[in-house]
N, C-alpha and C positions, 0 to 999 in steps of 0.2 A: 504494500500500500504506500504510495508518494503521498506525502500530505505536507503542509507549512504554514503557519498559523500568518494569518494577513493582517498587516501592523503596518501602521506610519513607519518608514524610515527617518530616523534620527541621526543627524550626522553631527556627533560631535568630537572633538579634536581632543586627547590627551597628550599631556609630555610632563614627565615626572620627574623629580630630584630628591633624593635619599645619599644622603652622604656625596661619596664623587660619584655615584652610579646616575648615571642620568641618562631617559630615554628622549630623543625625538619627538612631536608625531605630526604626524602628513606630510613629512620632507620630501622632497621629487630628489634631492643628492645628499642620504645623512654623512655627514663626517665623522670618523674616528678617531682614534687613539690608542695606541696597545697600549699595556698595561706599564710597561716600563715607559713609557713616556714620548717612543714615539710619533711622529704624529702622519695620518695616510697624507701620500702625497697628492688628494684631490682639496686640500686645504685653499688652496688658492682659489677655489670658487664661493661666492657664496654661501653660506647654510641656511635653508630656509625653513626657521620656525612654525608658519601659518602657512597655505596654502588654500584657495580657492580658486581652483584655474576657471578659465571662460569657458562655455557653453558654446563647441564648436557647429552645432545641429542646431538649435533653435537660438542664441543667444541674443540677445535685441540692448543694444546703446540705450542709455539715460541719460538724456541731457545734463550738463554737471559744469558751468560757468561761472566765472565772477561777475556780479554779487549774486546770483541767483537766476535758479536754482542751482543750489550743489547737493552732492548726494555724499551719504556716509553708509556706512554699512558696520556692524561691532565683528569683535574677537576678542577671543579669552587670551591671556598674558599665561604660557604654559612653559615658561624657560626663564628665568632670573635676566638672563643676558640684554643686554640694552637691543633697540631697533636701531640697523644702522642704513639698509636699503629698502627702499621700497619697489616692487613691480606691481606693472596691474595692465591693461588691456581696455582699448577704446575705437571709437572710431567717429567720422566726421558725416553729422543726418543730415543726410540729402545730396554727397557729395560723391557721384558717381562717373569715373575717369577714365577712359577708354584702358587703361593700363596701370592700376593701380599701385603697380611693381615698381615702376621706372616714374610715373608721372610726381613733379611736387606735390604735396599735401599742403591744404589750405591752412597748414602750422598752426602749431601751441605758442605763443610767446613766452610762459611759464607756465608751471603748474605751480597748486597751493596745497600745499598736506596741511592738516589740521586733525590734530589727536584729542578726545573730548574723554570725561569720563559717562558713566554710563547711568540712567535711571532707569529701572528696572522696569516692567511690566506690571501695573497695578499700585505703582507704587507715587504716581504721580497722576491724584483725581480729575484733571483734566484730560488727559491723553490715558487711555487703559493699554496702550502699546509702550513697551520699549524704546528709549531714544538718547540720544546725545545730552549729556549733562552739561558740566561746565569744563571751557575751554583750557586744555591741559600744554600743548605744542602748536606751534605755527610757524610753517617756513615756507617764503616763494621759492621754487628751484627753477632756473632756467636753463639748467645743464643736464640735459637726461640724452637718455637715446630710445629713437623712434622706428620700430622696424614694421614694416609687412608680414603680415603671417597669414590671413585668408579671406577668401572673399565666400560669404555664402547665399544663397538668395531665400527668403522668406516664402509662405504659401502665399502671400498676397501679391508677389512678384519685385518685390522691393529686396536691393541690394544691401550688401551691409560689408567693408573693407574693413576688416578687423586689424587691428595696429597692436605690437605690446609696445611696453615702455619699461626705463630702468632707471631709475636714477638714486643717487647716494644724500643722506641726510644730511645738513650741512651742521647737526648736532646729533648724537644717537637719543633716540628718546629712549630715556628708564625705566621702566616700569616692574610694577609688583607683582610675583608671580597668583596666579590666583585671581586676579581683578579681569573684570570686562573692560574693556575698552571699544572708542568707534574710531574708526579712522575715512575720514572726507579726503576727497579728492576732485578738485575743480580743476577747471583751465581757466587762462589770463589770454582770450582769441585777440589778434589782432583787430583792431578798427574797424576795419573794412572788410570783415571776413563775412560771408552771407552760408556759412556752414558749421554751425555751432558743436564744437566736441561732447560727444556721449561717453559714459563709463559701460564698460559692458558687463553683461547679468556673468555670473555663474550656475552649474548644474549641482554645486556644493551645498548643502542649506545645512545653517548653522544657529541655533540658538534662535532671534526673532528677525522680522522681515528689513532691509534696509531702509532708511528714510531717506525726507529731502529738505533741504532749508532752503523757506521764502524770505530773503532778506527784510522786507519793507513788512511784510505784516510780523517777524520776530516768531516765527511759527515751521514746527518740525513737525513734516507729514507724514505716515505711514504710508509706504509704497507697497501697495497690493498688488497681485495679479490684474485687477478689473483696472488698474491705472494704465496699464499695456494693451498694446493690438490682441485682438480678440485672441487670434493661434498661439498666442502667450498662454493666456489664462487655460488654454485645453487641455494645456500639457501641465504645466505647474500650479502649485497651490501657494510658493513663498516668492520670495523676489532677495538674492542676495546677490551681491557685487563679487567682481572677478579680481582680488586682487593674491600677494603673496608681500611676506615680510621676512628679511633674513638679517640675519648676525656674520658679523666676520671673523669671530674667534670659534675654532671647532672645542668640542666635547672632549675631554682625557676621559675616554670609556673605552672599554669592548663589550658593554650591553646592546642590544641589538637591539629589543624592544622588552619594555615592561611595564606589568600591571600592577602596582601595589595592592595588597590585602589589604581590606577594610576592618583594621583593628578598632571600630568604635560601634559599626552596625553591622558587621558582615556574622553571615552565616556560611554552612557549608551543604553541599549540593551531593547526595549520593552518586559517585559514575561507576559504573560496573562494565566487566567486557561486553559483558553475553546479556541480552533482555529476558532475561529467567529468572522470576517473574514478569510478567513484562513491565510492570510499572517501574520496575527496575533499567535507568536506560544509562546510557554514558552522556557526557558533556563537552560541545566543543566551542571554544571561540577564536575570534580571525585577528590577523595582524598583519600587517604590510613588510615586505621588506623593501627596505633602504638600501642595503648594498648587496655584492652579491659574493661576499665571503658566506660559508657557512655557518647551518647552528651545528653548535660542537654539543653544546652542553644545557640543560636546562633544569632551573630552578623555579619549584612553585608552592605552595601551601595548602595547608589542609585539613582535618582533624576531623573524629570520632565521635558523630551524635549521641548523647548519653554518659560518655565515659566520665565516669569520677563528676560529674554535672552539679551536685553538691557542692563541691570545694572550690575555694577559691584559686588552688593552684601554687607556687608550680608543681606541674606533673612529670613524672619520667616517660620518656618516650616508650610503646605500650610494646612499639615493630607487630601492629597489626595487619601491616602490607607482605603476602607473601613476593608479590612480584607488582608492576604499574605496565600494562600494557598503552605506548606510546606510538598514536597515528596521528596522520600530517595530512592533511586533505590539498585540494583543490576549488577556488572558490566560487560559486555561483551566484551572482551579482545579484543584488535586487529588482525589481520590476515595480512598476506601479501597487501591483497586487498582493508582493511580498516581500518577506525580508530578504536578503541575504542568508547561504547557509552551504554545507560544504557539499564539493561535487563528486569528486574522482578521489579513489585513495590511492597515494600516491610515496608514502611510508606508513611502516610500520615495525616495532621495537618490543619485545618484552624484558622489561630489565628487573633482576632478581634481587632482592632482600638485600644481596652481598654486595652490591653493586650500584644502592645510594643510599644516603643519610638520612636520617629523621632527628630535626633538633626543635628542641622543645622555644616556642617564640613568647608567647605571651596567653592567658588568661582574659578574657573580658565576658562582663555581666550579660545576659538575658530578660528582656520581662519575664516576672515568677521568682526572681532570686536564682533561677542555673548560671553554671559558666561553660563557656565554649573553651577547650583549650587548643590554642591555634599551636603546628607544627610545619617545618622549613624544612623542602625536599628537595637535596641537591642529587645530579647525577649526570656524567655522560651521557651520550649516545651512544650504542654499541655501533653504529654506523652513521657518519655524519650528514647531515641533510643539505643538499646543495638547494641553493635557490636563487632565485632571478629578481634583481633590483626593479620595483616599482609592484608588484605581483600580489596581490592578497591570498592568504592559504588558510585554513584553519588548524588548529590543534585541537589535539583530544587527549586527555589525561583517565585513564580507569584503573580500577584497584581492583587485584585478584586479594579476597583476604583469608587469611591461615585458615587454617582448620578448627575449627571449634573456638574463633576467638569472634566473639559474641556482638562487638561493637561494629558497625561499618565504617568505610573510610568515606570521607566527601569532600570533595576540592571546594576551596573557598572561594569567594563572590570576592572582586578588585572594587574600590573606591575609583576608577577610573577608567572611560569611557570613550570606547575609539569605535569607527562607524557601526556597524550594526549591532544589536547584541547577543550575547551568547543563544547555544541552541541546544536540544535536549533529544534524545533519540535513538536510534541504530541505523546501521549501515552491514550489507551484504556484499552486494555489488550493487553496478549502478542502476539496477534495474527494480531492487529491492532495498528499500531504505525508508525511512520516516524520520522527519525532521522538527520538532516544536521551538518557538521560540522561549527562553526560559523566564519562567516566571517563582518569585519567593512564593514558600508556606506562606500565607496570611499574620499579619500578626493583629493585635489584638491591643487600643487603650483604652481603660477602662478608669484610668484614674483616681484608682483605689487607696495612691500612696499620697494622697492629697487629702489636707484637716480640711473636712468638712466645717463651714463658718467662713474659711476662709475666703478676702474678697480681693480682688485686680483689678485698679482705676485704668483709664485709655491711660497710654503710652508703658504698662508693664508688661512685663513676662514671667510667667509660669512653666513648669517642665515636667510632662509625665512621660516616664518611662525613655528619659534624654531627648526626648522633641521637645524644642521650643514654641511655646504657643505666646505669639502677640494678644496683647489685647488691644482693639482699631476702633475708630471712631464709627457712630453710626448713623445710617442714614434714613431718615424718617418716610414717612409717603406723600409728603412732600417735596424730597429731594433734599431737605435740610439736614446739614452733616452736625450732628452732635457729639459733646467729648465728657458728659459728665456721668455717665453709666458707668460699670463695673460688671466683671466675670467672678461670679460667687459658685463656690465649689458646696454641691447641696447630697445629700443622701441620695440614695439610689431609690428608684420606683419600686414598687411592690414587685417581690419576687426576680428581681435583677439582679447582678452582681455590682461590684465595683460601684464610686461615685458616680456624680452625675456637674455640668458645665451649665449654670443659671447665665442665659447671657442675657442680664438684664441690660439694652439698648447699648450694647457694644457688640462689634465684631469679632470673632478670635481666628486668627490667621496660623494655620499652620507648618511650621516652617520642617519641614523636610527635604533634609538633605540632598535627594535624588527622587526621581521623576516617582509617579506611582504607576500601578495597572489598574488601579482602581479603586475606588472607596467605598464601604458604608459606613452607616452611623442612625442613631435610634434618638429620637426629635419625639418633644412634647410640647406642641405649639399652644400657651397658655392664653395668649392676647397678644394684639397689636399684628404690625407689620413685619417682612423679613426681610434678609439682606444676604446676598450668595456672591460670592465673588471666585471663578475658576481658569486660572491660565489669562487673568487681568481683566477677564469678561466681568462685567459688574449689574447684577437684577436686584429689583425692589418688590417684591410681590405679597400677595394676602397670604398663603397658603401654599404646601408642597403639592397639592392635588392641581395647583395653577401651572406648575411647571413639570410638575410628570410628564415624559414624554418627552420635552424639549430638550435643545442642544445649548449647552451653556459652556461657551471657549472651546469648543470641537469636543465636550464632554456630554454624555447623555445622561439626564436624568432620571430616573425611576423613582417614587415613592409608591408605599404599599402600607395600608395601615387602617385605622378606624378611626372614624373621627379626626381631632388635630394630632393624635397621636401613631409613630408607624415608623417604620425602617426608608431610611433612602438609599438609593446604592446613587454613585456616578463609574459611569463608563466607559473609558478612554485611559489615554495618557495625561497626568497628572502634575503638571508643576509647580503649579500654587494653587491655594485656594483657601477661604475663609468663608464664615458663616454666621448668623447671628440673628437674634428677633426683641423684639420689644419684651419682652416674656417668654424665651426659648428655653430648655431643659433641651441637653445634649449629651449622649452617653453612648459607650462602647463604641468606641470608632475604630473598624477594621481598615488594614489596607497590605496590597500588595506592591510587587515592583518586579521590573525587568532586571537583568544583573548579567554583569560578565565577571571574568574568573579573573584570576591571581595568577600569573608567572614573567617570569623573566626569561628572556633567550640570548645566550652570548656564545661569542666566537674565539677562539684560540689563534686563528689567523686573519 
């Protein structure tokens, strides 16, 4: 049976740093370093931190001039290292030259880079989208280079001469690793140019859609699909810009690529060789390669649902793995319709007890009082895997475990997120295979460890169970935002477990770390008006029975209940979202999440 669960594609960029070990991600040329110090000699190019190439097949220019409009699009800061180059990709609307190759271009005078920081989605009442904060960087360059790279024609019959561009910072912009940033890109057209420069889209989509700033009105617009020619919006549902950002100092690594384990929320995923039981399946997730020396060697983590679950730890390593059978896939791209997930096997390894480590890393809590105790697996490969720079492959990590040793083994979930995510399944041949995209056990707040009495005025926070809950301002049925409510933590309803979240005329935002698969939660709508805020999307409504049904931030909503009282589920992907009523009682809020794995993969040459 082929099967693959059909999920928005999420394309977000990770690059990590843990001591000197530092990975990449989305580089089109990573650079190295052996471990004595070394350094490869493709150094003299470039390293390019961020990547968003152009959309060679449908890509369509944005107007993007001085004073307006210009266009900015964000990225996330995933490397300590300053920005010292910029590239990006444009072209001149309406400016069609018998020979695009050889003919003058109706020239840039300068460009203008301008680095902003970031206001997040929902978090600025007048705009519910994402956009450019305050002005961080600003340099005119007029020293760049301008090349030809393709001409492609639209369904509408309209031309487009694609240009890249290159040019060097006249300062490195700094930046902290971890933070959003936007980065704008105008041109300064000559006088008398009657062919205004476009930035062109990318087929990358990253975090939220790009903007555009109207000088004279002081105003940052969300650029949607419906803002483009109609064969735009057929294919795409975001709008991000084509650009790349690179550093001039390489990496002292030989890490190739890596996921850190999630020592604050991560859990661990049973993978087994054989689907026997079949609920029982192995686990795989994909990674790019950057160069094309080999993996030698791979390291990843892991641990024992149940074992010693009581104690705080540390534990002695238990060596419940008889052997890790180790396969390398081939990757199968995503489609409109699916995710990504792996194709062809193309390695395969079983490496025995004797033949890698098990060292004991660290302890951390559970809701309920368990601990997880995480363990670090280093090991060769019995056979080195060659592979091809630029290429996505997947891994599969599974555990054969001893004989009558009781506990199973399960590779753990990474804190960090590189394009699609992990997958859950078996493989035969290519004819016979099943592939799920992975989703967490459910987990469960219930808010039990919270003194009932207890009250939150707007602007505190609260934490059950290590999520952060805001407490937000609220907004009446007239539109009017108020700030003099409180979140009162009240006894639980008849025959419930755990407390219960009074949101008396406040909103409570909850701040989760990474996206979800889905929510519910248990509502006792006492009086008054409601307030739902999902992925920046913001409603004001009588009752959950008003919005059942509906789609709120590309999320669906379901309630099911009696009276003002009932369960809601929402149905999507999940990146923010708060809730709140004039007189709302809120209890047991489940949620799940997507996840990819933990490893690292390095090279000896």
């Amino acid at each position: 049976m082929n099967k693959i669960l059909n999920i928005a594609k999420i394309n977000v960029l990770v690059l990590v740093c843990v001591g000197i070990l530092v990975l990449t991600g989305h580089a089109l040329a990573m650079e190295y370093a052996t471990l004595d110090g070394g350094v490869n000699q493709e150094e003299s190019k470039p390293i390019v931190k961020w990547s968003q190439l152009p959309d060679m097949a449908y890509g369509v220019n944005i107007k993007s001039v001085e004073q307006e409009p210009f266009v900015a699009d964000d990225w996330r800061c995933v490397d300590p290292r300053a920005v010292t180059d910029v590239h990006f990709w444009g072209s001149y609307i309406g400016w069609d030259p018998g020979d695009p190759s050889s003919e003058p271009t109706p020239g840039v005078n300068a460009f203008v880079i301008r680095i902003f920081s970031d206001i997040p989605a929902g978090a600025d009442p007048e705009r519910r989208y994402s956009h450019p904060g305050e002005l961080l960087y600003e340099a005119h360059i007029g020293n760049f280079v301008e090349e030809y790279v393709k001409t492609i024609v639209h369904s509408d019959g309209t031309k487009e001469h694609k240009f890249s561009y290159s040019l060097d910072l006249p300062e490195p912009f700094r930046q902290e690793e971890g933070t959003i940033y936007w980065i704008s890109i105008s041109a300064k057209m000559p006088q008398e140019s009657k062919f205004p420069w476009g930035w062109e889209t990318s087929n990358v989509h990253w975090n939220d859609n790009a903007c555009r700033y109207w000088y004279n009105n002081q105003y940052w617009q969300e650029i949607t699909p419906r803002l483009l020619p109609d064969w735009y919006s057929e294919i795409y549902k975001t709008v991000d810009m084509a650009f790349e950002l690179s550093v001039s100092q390489p990496l002292p690594i030989a890490v190739k690529w890596q996921q850190r384990p999630d020592m604050k929320h991560g859990i661990n995923i049973v993978s087994v060789p054989n689907p026997d039981p079949p609920h029982l399946v192995s686990v795989a997730d994909d990674w790019l390669c950057f160069t094309g020396s080999p993996v030698t060697d791979l390291h990843f983590w892991g641990s024992y649902p149940e074992l010693r679950a009581n104690e705080s730890g540390p534990v002695d390593p238990p060596n419940g793995v008889e052997a890790f059978r180790i396969r390398i896939y081939s990757d199968m791209p995503a489609t409109p319709d699916s995710t990504s997930r792996p194709r062809v096997l193309l390695y395969e390894a079983w490496v025995p007890s004797s033949h890698f480590t098990e060292t004991y890393v660290a302890s951390i809590p559970h809701p309920g009082g368990t601990y997880e105790h995480k363990f670090r697996y280093d090991l060769e490969l019995p056979r080195i895997f060659w592979q091809r720079r630029g290429r996505v492959y997947w891994l599969s990590i599974a555990a054969k475990q001893r004989e009558n040793f009781q506990y199973r083994w399960g590779w753990e979930n990474s804190m960090d997120r590189w394009n699609d995510f992990a997958v859950k399944g078996w493989y035969k041949d290519v004819y016979d295979w099943a592939w799920d995209v992975l989703e967490s056990p459910p987990f469960e707040i219930d808010f039990d460890e919270l003194t009932p009495g207890a009250s939150y005025p707007v602007g505190s926070t609260f934490y059950s169970y290590g999520i952060p809950i805001r407490v937000l301002p609220f907004a009446t049925s007239e539109g009017v935002w108020t700030t003099d409510g409180e979140a009162i933590i009240d006894n639980p309803w008849q025959g419930a477990s755990g407390n219960v979240v009074n949101t008396n005329s406040v909103n409570i935002g909850f701040g989760f770390p990474y996206p979800l698969t889905g929510v519910t939660f248990r509502f006792d709508d006492a009086e008054g008006n409601l307030n739902i805020s999902i992925n920046g999307d913001f409603r004001n409504f009588d009752g959950y029975d008003d919005i059942s049904g509906d789609f709120v931030g590309g999320v669906g909503v379901v309630a099911v209940g009696s009276g003002n009282v009932g369960k809601a589920s929402l149905l999507g992907t999940i990146k923010s979202f708060a809730l709140v009523g004039q007189k709302l009682f809120v209890g047991r809020v489940t949620f799940s999440r997507f996840l990819n794995m933990s490893f690292e993969l390095t090279s000896c040459r």
